[in-house]
C-alpha positions as a Markdown table, in Angstrom:
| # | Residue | x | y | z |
|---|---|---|---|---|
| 1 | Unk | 0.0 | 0.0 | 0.0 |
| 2 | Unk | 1.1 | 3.5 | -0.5 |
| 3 | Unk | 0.7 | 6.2 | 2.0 |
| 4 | Unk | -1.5 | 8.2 | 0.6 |
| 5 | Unk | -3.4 | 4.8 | 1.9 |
| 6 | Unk | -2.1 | 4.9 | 5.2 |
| 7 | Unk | -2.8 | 8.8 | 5.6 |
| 8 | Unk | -6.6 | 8.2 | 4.5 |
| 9 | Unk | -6.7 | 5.3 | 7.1 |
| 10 | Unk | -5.1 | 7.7 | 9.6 |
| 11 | Unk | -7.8 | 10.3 | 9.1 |
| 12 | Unk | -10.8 | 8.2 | 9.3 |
| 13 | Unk | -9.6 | 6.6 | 12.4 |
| 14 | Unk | -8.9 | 10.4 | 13.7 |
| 15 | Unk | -12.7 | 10.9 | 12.6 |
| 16 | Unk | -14.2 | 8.2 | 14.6 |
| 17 | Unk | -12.6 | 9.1 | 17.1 |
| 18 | Unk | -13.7 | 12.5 | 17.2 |
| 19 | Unk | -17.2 | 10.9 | 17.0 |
| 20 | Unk | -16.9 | 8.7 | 19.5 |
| 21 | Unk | -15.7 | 11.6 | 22.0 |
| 22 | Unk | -18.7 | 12.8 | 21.3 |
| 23 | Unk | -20.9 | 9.8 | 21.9 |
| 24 | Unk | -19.6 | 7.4 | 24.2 |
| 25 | Unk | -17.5 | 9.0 | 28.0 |
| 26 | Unk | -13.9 | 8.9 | 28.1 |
| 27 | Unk | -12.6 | 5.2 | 28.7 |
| 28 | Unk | -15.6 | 3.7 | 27.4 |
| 29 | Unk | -14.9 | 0.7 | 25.3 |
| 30 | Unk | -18.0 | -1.0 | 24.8 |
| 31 | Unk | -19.7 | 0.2 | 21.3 |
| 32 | Unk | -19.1 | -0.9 | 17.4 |
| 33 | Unk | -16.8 | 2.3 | 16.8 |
| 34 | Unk | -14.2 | 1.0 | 19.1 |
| 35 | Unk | -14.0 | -2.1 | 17.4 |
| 36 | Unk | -13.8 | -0.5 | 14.3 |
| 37 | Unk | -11.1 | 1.7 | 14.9 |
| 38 | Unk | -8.8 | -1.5 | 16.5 |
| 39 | Unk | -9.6 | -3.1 | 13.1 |
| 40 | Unk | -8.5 | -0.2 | 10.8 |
| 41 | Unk | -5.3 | -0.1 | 13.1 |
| 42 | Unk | -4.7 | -3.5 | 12.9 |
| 43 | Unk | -4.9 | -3.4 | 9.2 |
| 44 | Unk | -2.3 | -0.4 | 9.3 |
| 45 | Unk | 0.1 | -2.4 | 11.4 |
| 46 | Unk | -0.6 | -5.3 | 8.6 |
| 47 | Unk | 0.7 | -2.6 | 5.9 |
| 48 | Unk | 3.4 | -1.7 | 7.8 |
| 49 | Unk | 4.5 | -5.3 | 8.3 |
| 50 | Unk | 4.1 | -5.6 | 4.4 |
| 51 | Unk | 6.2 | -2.7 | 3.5 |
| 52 | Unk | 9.3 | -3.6 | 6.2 |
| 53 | Unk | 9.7 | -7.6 | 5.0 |
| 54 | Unk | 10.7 | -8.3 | 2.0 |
| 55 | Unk | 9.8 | -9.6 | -1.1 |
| 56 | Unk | 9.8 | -13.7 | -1.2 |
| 57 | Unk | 12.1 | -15.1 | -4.0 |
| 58 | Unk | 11.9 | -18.4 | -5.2 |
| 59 | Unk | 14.5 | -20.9 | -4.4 |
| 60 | Unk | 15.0 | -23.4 | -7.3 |
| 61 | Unk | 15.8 | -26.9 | -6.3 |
| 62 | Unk | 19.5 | -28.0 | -6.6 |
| 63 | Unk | 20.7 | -29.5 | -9.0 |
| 64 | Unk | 17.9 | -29.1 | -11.8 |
């Protein structure tokens, strides 16, 4: 993923959380936008974790 990606994923996450300040009282962690929010930064962990490792290369069998 690029980052303009990651910067939109970023922003929404920023968003819902705004929202959520609004809604639920501080520490609550009991409603669908907190589980969204752990899902969308899970996923930008996942990107992160793709961009850092490196791509797999094929290793031909000895010999053939």
């Amino acid at each position: 993923m690029d980052n303009s990606t990651v910067s939109k994923i970023k922003a929404l996450i920023s968003k819902l959380e705004k929202k959520r300040a609004n809604y639920y009282p501080a520490g609550w962690d009991a409603d669908p936008l907190y589980e969204v929010i752990d899902d969308l930064r899970q996923i930008m962990a996942e990107l992160h974790m793709e961009k850092a490792a490196p791509a797999l290369r094929r290793v031909e069998v000895a010999g053939k």
